[in-house]
N, C-alpha and C positions, 0 to 999 in steps of 0.2 A: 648434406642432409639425406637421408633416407627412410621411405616411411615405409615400413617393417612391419610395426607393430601397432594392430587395430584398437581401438579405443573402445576399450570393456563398457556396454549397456551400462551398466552401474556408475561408470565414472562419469557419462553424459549428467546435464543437467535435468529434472526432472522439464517436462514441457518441448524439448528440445526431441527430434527424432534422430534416434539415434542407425537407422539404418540409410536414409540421408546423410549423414555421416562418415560412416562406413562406405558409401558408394563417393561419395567426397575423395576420403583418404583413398581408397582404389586409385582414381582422377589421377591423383595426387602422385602416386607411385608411378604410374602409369609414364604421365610426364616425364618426370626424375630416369624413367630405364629408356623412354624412347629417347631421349637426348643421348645417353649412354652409346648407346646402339647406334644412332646417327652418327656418331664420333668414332664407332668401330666397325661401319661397315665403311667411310670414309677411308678409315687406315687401311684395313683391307683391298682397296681399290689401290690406294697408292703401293703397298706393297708389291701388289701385282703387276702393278705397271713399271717396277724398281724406281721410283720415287722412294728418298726415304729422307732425305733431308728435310723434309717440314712435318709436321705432324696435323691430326687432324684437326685441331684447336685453329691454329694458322691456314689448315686449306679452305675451310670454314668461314673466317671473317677474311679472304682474300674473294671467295665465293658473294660473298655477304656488299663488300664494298663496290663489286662488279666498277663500272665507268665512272666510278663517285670520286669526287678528292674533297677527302674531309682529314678533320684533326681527329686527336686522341679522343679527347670531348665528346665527339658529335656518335663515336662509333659507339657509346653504350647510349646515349640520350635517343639515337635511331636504333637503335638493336640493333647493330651490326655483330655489337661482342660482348657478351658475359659472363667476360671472367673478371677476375679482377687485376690480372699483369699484362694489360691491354700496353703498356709502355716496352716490356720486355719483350713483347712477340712481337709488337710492329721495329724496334731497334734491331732481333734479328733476320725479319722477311727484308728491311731495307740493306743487311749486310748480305745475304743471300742472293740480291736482285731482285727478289722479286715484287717491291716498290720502291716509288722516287719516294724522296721525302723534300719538303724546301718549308725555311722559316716564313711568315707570314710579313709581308713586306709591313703592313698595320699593328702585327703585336708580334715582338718577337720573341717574344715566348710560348708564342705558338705555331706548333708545322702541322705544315699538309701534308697527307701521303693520298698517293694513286698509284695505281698496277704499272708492274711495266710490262714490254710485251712478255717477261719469263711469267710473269703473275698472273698475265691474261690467258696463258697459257695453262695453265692449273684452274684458274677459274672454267675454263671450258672444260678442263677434266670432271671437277664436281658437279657440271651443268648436264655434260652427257650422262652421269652416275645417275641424277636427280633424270632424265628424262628415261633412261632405260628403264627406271624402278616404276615409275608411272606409268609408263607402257606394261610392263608387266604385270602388275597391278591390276589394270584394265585387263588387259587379256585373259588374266586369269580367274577375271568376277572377284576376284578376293575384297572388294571394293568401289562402287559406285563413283561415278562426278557428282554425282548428287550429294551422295552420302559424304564427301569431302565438303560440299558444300554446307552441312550440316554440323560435321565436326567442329569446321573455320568458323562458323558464328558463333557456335558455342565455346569455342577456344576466346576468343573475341571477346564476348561478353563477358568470362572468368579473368580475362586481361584486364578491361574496364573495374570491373569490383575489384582488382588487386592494386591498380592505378590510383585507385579513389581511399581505399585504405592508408596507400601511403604518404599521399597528400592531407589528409586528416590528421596525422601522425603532429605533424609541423603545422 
């Protein structure tokens, strides 16, 4: 998905504001290119360090899962991963080493994965990425703790109204 193309005053409902809207879809965009970005300033990092066998997708939900051992399941129900071949990226990070995997001794048709030390090893890699960037950030005023503080509720809230949407659906 990509939101491109702003939604013409006219085609709004009468009643409806349409520059609400418009600042909406902005939001919206916004999202959609900083996720983009986060997945290519990721690659970036690893290219630099000659990592090249995982991509940013996989450094991402190995970041993501840190000390946890959970199933396929659990990693989109927690946000771990959002894509949709959470099966095919965890079957090549386990061929790679960089998680255990084991069948679930109560269902066995479900496994657990957790980092090994190669995967803990990369998770530190996006942990330092994430804190230099934050440091700099600060440093450089481009950005307040406050003003993140202000972002995250309202990220927050727009999560809750999208939560609530989809639960209405069913």
């Amino acid at each position: 998905m990509s939101i491109q193309t702003p939604i013409e005053p006219g085609h709004v409902d009468p009643g409806r504001n349409p520059a609400y809207t418009a600042q909406y879809l902005e939001a919206l965009g916004l999202v959609e290119r900083l996720h983009r970005l986060l997945l290519d300033v990721i690659k970036d990092e690893f290219e630099r360090l000659g990592v090249l066998e995982i991509n940013a997708v996989q450094a991402l939900l190995i970041f993501n899962i840190g000390d946890n051992e959970v199933t396929a399941g659990e990693l989109k129900s927690r946000g771990y991963y959002q894509g949709s071949n959470v099966s095919y990226n965890l079957k090549k990070l386990v061929e790679m080493g960089y998680m255990h995997h084991q069948r679930s001794e109560i269902d066995r048709r479900s496994v657990r994965v957790r980092l090994t030390q190669k995967g803990r090893t990369i998770r530190q890699v996006v942990t330092d990425l994430f804190a230099r960037h934050a440091e700099g950030l600060e440093a450089r005023a481009i950005i307040s703790p406050e003003s993140f503080e202000d972002i995250n509720g309202s990220l927050k809230r727009v999560e809750r109204f999208w939560t609530d949407q989809i639960r209405y659906i069913y």
